[in-house]
N, C-alpha and C positions, 0 to 999 in steps of 0.2 A: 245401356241398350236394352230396349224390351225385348223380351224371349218373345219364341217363334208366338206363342197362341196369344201374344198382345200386339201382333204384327199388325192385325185391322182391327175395324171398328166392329166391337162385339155384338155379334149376331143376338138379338133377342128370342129366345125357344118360346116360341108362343107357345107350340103343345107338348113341351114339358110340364106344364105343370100337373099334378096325377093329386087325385082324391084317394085317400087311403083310409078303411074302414078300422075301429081299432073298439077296444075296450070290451061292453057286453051287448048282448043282444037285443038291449034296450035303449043304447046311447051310439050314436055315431058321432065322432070328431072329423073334420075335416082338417086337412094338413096343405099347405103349396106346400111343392117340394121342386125348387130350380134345379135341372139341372145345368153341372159345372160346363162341359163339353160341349164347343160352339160347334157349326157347324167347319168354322174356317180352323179350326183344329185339327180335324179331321184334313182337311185338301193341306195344310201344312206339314202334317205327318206323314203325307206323303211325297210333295214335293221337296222336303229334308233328304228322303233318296233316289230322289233322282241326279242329281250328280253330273249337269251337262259338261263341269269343267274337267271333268274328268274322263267325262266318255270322249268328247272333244281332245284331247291330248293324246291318250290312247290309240284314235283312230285314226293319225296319221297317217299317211302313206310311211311305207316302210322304211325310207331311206331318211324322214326326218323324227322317227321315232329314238329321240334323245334326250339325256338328259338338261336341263336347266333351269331357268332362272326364271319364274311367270311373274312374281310379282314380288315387290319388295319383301314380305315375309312367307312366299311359298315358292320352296324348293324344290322341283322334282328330279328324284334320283334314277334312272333305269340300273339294274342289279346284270350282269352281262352275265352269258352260260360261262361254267367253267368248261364246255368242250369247245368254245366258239362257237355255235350256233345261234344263229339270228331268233330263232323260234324253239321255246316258247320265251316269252319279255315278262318284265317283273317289273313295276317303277315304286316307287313309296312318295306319296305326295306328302310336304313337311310344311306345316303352315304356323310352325313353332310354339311355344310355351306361354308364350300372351295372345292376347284376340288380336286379327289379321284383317281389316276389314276388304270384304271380298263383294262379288257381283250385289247388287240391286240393295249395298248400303248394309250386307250381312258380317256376321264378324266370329272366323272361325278358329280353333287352335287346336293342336294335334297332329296324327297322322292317320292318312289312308291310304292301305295296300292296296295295288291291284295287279294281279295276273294274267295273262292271254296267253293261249296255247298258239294263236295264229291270226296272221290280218284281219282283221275283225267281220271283211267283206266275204272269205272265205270260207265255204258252209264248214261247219262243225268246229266254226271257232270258240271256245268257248273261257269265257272272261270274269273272273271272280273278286271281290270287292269286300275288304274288311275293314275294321276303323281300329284304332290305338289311340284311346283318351282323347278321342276327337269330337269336341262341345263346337254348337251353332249357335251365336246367341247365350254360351253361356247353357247349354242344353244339352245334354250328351247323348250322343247316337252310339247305337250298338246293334248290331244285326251282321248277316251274309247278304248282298247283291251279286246273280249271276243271271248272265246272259248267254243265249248259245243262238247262233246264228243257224236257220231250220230251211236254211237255202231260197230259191226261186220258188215263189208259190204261180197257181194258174194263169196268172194276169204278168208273170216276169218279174214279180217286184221281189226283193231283199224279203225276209222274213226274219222276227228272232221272237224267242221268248223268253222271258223277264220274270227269275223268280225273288223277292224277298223274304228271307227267313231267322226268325229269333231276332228280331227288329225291337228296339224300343227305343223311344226316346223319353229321357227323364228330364223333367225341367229344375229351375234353381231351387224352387220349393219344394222337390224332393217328389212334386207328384209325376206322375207319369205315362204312358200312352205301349200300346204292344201294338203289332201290326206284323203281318205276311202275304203273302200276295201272290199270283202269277199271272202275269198280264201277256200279251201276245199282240208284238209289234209289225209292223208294214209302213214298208217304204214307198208310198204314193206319189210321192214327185222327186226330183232332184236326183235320183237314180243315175243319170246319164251323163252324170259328170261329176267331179272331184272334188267341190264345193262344201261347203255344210250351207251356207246360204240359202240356196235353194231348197231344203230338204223340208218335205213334210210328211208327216208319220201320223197312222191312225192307229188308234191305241184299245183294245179289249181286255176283259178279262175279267179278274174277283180278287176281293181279300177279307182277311177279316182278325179282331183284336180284340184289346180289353181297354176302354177307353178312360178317363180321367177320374168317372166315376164310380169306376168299377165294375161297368157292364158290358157284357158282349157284344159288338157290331160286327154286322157284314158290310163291305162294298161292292155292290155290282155296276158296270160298266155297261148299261142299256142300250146307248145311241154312244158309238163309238167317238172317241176323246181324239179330237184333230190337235197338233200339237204342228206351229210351223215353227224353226227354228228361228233364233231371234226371240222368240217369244215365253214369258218366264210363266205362263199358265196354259192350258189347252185355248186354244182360239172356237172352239166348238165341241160340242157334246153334252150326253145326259151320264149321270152317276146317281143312283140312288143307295141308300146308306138308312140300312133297318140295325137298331139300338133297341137293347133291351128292354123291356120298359116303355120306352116312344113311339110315337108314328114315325111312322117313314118320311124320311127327308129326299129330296128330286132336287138333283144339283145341276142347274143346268149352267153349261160356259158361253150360251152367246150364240151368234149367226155370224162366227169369223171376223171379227172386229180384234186383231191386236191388245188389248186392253187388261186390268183386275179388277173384275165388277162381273159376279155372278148372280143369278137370281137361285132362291132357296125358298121351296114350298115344300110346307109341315102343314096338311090336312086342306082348308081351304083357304090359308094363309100363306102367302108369296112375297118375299122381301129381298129388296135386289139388298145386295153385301158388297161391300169393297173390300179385295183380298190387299 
């Protein structure tokens, strides 16, 4: 199975390549210098934590918040209080000791904890997320995922915010990617009823890491990341994503079209990508 950053077809950095001055002040050498970090690296490294099957399980209505059986090698366990209390819930998702192949052809093994102090719809709920030898792909993730529900904002909708912290994912070849985040979600449709079907979320915020190559990037969330569920990428939004070293990449997802196929402009060069 190819790991996550050989998922698409690789992005070509056209303005990576960088002129480097060297030797004395009478001779310049010119160097290309590729870099390794595609663009679709980066949107992988992030879509690694996001975790629909799990915020989906979690968010049950209360009364079917139990443990079973999702899929032939992922178990999940709910931990019950020892005083009887309903709240706070604990589950351990177990997708066992060999690869599990899971949504959209991915293939997981491990476990991932997660906590909630309370129904997840109810403000100041707040839902913690850690992983135990848990590889995507043969890739292992390791970081904190928490969310705290920040109640009804102006407009009546769901609010939460989303932080990722001490995140990394390391691939088979040992190389590696870091990442943190805090993003800041809104429930724009589907609100008014029990569904996830319906539900679509617009997504803000920033992060930032040390990416493949060893350098620092930022991500900022410029035109806010529309996200319908059902759907395994943002259906719309800009992201721009400044790397050490490079120009600024402008990630754009589209005009709501369901689909994996983003466009990526580096300087005055634009290439649609298939995620």
């Amino acid at each position: 199975m190819r790991n996550l950053r050989k998922l698409s077809v690789l992005f070509l950095v056209a303005a990576g390549l960088f002129l480097f001055n060297s030797c004395d002040k009478d001779e310049v050498v010119t160097e290309d210098v590729v870099a390794i970090t595609t663009a679709t690296d980066y949107i992988n490294l992030i879509n690694s934590f996001s975790l629909s099957t799990v915020d989906e399980v979690t968010n049950s209505e209360e009364s079917d918040l139990k443990s079973a059986t999702i899929a032939d090698c992922l178990t999940v366990t709910i931990h019950e209080n020892e005083d009887g209390e309903f709240w706070p819930r604990s589950w351990t998702f177990d997708y066992g000791t060999e690869n599990c192949e899971c949504f959209a052809g991915n293939y997981k093994r491990g476990k991932i904890h997660v906590s909630l102090s309370d129904w997840w719809r109810n403000e100041g709920s707040f839902r913690e997320i850690t992983f135990e030898d848990l590889y995507v792909n043969d890739n292992k993730m390791e970081g904190v995922k928490t969310t705290l529900n920040t109640g009804l904002n102006e407009n009546g909708n769901l609010t939460f915010t989303k932080n990722v912290t001490d995140a990394k994912l390391t691939y088979a070849d040992e190389t590696s990617m870091t990442w943190a985040c805090e993003k800041y979600s809104e429930q724009v449709e589907g609100g008014e009823t029990i569904l996830f079907a319906d539900d679509v979320w617009s997504v803000t915020g920033a992060g930032a890491g040390v990416n493949l190559d060893g350098n620092s990037y930022t991500m900022n969330i410029t035109t806010a990341l529309i996200y319908n569920n059902g759907c395994f990428y943002p259906v719309s939004g800009i992201m721009e994503i400044l790397t050490e070293g490079e120009d600024l990449k402008v990630i754009n997802y589209g005009d709501g079209e369901c689909d994996n196929t983003i466009t990526v402009t580096v300087g005055d060069v634009t290439e649609n990508v298939e995620l």
